[in-house]
PDB file of N, CA, C and O in Angstrom:
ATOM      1  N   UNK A   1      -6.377  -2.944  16.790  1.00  0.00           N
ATOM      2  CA  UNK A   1      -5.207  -3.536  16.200  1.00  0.00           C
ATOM      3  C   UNK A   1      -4.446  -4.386  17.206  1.00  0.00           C
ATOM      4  O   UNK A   1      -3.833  -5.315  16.681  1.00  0.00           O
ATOM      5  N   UNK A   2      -4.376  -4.322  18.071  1.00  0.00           N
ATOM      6  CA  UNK A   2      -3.798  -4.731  19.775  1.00  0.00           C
ATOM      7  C   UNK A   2      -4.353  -5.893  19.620  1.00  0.00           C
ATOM      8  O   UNK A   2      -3.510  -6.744  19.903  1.00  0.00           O
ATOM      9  N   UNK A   3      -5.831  -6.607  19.163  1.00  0.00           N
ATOM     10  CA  UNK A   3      -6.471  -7.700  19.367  1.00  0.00           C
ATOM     11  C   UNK A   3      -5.318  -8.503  18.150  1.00  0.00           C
ATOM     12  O   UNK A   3      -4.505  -9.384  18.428  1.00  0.00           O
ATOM     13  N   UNK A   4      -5.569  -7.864  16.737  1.00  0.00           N
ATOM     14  CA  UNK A   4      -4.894  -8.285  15.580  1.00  0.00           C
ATOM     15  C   UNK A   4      -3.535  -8.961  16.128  1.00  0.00           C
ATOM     16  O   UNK A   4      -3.384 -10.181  16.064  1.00  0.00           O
ATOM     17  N   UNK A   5      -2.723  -8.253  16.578  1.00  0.00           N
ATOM     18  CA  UNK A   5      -1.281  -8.606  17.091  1.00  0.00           C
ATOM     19  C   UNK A   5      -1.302  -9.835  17.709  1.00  0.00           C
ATOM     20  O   UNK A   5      -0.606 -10.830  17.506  1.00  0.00           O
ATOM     21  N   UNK A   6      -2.592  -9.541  18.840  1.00  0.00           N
ATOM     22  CA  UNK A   6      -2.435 -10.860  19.605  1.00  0.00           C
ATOM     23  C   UNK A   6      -2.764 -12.010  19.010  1.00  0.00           C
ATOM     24  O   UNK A   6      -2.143 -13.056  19.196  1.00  0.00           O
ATOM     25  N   UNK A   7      -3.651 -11.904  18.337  1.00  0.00           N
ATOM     26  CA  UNK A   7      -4.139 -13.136  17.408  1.00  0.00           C
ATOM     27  C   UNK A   7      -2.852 -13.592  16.993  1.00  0.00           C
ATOM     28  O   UNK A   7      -2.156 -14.462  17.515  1.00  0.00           O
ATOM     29  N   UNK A   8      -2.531 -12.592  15.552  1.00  0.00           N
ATOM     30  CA  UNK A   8      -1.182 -13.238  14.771  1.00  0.00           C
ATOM     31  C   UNK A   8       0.004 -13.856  15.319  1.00  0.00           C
ATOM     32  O   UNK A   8       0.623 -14.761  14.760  1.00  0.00           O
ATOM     33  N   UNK A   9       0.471 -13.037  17.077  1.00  0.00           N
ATOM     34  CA  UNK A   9       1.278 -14.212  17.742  1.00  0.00           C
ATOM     35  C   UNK A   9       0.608 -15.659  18.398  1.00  0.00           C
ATOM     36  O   UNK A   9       1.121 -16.771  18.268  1.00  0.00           O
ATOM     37  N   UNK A  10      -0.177 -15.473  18.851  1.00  0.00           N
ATOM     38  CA  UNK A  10      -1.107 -17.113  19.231  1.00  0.00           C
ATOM     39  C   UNK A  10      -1.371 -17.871  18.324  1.00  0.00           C
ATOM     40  O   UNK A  10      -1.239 -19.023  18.737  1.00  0.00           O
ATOM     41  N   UNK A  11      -1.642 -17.847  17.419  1.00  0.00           N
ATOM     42  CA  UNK A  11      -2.014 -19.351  16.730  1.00  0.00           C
ATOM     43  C   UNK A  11      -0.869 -19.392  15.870  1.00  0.00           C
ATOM     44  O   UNK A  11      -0.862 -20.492  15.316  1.00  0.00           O
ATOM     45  N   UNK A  12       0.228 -18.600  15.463  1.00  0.00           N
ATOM     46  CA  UNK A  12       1.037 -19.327  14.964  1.00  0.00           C
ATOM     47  C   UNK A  12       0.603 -19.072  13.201  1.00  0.00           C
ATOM     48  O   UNK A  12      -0.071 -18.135  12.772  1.00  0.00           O
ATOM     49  N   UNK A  13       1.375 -20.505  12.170  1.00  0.00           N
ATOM     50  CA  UNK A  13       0.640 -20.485  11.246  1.00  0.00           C
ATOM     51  C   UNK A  13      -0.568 -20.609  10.813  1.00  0.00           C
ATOM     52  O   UNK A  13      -0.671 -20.419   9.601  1.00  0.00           O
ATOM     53  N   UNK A  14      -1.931 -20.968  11.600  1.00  0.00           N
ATOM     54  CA  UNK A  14      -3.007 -21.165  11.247  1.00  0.00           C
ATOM     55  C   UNK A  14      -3.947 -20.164  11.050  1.00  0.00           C
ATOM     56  O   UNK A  14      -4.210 -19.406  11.983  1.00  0.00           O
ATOM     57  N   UNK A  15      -4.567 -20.035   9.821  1.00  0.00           N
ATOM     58  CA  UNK A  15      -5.178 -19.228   9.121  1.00  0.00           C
ATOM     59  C   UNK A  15      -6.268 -18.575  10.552  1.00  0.00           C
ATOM     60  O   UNK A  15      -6.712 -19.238  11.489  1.00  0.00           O
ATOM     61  N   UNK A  16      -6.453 -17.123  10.285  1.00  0.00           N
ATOM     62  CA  UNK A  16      -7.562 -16.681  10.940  1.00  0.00           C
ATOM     63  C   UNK A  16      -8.938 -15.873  10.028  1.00  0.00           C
ATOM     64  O   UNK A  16      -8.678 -15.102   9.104  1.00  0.00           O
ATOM     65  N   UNK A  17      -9.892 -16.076  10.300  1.00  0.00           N
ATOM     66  CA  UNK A  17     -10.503 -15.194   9.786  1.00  0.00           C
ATOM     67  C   UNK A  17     -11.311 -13.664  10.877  1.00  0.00           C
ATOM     68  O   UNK A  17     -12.235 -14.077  11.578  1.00  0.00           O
ATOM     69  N   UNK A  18     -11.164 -12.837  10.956  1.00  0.00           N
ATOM     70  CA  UNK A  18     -11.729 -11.917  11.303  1.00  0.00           C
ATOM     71  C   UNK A  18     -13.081 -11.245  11.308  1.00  0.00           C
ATOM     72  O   UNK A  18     -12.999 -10.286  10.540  1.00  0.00           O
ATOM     73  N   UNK A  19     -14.262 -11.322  11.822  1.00  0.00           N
ATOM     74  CA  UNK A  19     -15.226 -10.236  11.189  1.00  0.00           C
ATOM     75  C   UNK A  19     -15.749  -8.766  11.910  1.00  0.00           C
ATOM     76  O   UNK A  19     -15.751  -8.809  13.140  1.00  0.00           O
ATOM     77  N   UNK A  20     -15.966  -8.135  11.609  1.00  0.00           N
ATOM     78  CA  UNK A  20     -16.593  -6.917  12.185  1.00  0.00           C
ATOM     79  C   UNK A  20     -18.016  -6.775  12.138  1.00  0.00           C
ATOM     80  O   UNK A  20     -18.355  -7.099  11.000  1.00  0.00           O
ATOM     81  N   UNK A  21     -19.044  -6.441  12.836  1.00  0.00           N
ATOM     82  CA  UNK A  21     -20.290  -6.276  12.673  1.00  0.00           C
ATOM     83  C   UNK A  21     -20.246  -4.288  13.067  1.00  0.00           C
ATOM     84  O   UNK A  21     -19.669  -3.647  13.945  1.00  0.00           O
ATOM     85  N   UNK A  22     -21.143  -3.891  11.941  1.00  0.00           N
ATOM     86  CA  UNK A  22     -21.526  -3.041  12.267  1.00  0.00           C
ATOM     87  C   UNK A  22     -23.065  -2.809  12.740  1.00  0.00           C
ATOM     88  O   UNK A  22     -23.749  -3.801  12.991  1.00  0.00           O
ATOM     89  N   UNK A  23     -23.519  -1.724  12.842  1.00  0.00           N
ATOM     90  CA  UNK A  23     -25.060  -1.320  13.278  1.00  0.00           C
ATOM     91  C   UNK A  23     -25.247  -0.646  11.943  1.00  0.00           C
ATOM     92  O   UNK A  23     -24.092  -0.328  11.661  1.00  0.00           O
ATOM     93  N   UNK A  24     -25.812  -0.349  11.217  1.00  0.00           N
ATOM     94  CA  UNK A  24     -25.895   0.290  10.313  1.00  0.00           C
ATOM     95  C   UNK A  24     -25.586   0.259   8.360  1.00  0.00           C
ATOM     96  O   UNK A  24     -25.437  -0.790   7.734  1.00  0.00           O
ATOM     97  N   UNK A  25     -25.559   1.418   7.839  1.00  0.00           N
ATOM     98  CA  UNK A  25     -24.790   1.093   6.827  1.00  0.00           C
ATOM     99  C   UNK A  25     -23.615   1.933   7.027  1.00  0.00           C
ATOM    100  O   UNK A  25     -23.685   2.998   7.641  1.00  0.00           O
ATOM    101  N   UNK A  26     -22.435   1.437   6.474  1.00  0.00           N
ATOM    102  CA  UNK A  26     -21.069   1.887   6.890  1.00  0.00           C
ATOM    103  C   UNK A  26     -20.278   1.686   5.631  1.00  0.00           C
ATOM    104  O   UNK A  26     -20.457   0.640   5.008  1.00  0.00           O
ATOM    105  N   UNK A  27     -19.297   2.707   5.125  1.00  0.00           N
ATOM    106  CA  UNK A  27     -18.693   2.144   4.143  1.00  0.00           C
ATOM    107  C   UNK A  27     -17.318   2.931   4.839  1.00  0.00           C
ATOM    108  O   UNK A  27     -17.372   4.124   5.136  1.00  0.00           O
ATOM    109  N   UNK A  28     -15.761   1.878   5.113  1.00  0.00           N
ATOM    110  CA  UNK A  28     -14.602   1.893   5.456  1.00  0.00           C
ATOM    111  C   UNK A  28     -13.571   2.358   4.518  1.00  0.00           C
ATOM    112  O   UNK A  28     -13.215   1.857   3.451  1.00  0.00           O
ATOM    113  N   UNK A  29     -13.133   3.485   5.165  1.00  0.00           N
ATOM    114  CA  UNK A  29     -12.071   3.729   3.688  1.00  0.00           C
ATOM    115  C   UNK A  29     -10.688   3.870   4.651  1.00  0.00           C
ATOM    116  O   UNK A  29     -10.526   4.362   5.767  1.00  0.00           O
ATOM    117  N   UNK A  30      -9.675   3.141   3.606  1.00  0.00           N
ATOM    118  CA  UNK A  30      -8.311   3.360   4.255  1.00  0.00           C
ATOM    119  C   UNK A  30      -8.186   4.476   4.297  1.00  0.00           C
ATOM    120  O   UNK A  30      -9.140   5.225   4.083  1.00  0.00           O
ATOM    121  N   UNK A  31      -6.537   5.076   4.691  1.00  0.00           N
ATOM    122  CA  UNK A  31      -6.092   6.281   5.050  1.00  0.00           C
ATOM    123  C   UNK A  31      -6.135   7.338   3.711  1.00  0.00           C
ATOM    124  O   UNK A  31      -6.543   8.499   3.671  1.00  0.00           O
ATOM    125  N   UNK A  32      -5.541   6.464   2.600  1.00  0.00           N
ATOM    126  CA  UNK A  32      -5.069   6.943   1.690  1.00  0.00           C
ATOM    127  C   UNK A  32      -6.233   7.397   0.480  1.00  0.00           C
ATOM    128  O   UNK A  32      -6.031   8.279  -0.355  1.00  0.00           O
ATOM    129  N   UNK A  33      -7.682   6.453   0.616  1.00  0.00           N
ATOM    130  CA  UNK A  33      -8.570   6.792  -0.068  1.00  0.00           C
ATOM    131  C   UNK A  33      -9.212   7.996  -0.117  1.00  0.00           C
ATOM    132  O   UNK A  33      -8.955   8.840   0.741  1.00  0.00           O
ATOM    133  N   UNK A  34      -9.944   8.194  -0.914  1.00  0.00           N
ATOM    134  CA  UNK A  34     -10.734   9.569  -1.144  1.00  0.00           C
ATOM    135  C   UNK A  34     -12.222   9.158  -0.702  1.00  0.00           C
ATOM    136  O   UNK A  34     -12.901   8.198  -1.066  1.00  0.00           O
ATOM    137  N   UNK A  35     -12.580  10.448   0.422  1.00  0.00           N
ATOM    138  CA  UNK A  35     -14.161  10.455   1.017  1.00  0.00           C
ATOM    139  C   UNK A  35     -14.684  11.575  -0.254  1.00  0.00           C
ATOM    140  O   UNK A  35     -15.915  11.555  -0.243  1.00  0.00           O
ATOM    141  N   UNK A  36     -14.347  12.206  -0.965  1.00  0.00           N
ATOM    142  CA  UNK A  36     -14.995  12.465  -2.088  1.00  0.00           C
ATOM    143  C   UNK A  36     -15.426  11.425  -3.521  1.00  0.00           C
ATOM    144  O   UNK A  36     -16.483  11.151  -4.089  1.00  0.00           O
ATOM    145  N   UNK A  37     -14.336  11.143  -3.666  1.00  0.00           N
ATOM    146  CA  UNK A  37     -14.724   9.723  -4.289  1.00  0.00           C
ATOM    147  C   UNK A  37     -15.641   8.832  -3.950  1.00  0.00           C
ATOM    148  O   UNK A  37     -16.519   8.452  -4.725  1.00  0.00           O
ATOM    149  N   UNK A  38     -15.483   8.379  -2.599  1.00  0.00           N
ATOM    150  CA  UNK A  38     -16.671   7.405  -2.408  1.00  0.00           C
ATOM    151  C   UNK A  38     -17.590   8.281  -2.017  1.00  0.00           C
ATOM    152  O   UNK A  38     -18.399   7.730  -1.270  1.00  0.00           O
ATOM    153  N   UNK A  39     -17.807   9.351  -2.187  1.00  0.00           N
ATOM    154  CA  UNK A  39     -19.419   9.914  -1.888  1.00  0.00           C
ATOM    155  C   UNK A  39     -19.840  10.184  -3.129  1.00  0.00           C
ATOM    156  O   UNK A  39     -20.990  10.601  -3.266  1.00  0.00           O
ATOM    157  N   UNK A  40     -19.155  10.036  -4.055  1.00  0.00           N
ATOM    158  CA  UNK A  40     -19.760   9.819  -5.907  1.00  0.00           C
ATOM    159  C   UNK A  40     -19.990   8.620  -5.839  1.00  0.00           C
ATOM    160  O   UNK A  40     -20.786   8.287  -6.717  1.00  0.00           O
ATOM    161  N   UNK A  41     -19.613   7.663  -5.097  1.00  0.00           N
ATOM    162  CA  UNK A  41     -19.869   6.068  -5.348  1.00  0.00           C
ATOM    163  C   UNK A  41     -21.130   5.928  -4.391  1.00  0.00           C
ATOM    164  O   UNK A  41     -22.211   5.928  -4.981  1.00  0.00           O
ATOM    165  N   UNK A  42     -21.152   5.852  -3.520  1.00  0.00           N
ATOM    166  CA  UNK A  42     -21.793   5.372  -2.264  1.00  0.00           C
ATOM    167  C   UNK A  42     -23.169   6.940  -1.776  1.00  0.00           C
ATOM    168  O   UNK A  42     -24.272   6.753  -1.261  1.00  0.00           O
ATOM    169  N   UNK A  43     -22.679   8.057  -2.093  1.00  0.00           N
ATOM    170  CA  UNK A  43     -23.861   8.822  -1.922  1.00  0.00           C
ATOM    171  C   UNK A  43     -23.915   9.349  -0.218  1.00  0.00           C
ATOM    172  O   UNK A  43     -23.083   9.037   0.634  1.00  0.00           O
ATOM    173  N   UNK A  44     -24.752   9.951  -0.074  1.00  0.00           N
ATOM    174  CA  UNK A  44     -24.765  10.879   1.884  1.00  0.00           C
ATOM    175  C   UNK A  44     -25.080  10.045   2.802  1.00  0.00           C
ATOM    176  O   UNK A  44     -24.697  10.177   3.965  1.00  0.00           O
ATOM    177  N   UNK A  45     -26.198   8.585   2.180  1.00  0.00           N
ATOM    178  CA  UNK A  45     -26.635   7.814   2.442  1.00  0.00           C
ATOM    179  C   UNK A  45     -25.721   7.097   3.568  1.00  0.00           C
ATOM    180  O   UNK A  45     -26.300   7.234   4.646  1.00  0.00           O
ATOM    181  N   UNK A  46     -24.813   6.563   3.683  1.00  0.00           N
ATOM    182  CA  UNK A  46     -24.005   5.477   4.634  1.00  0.00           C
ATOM    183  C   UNK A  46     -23.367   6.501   5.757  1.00  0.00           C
ATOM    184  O   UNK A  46     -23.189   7.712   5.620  1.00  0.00           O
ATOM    185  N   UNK A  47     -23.203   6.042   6.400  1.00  0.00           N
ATOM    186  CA  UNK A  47     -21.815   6.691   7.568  1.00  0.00           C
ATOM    187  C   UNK A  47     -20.158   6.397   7.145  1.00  0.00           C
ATOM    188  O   UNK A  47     -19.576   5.412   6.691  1.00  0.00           O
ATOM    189  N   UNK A  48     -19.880   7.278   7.397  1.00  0.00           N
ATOM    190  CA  UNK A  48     -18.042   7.198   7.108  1.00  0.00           C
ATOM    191  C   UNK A  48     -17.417   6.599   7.997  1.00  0.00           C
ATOM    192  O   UNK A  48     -17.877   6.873   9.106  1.00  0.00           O
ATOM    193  N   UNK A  49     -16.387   5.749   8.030  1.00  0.00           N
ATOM    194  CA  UNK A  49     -15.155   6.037   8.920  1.00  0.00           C
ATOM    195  C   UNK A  49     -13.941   5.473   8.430  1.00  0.00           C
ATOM    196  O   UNK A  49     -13.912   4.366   7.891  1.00  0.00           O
ATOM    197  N   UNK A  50     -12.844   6.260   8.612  1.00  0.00           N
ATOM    198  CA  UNK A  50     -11.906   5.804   8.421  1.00  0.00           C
ATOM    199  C   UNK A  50     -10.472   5.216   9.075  1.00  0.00           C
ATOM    200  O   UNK A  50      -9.925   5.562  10.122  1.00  0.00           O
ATOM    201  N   UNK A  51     -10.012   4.103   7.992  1.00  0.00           N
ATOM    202  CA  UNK A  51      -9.319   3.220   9.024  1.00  0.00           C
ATOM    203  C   UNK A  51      -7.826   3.931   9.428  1.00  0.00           C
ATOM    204  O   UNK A  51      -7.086   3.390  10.250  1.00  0.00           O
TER     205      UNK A  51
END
């Protein structure tokens, strides 16, 4: 998030785009989501993590 900050003060108004690469399959769940839920969606199959 430290990178995020710095970005959003340096360029000012100009749009950024961000990407993440993972290794794997990965499915990201916010704080507030349910890891039961998405393991009815998504299955044992992927790795977790949350943001």
């Amino acid at each position: 998030m430290a990178v995020d900050e710095w970005l959003m003060k340096s360029v000012g108004d100009t749009a950024v785009l961000r990407l993440y690469l993972w290794i794997g399959d990965w499915v990201s769940l916010g704080y507030f989501q349910s890891l039961t839920d998405a393991l009815k969606i998504f299955g044992e199959g992927p790795e977790y993590v949350r943001r």
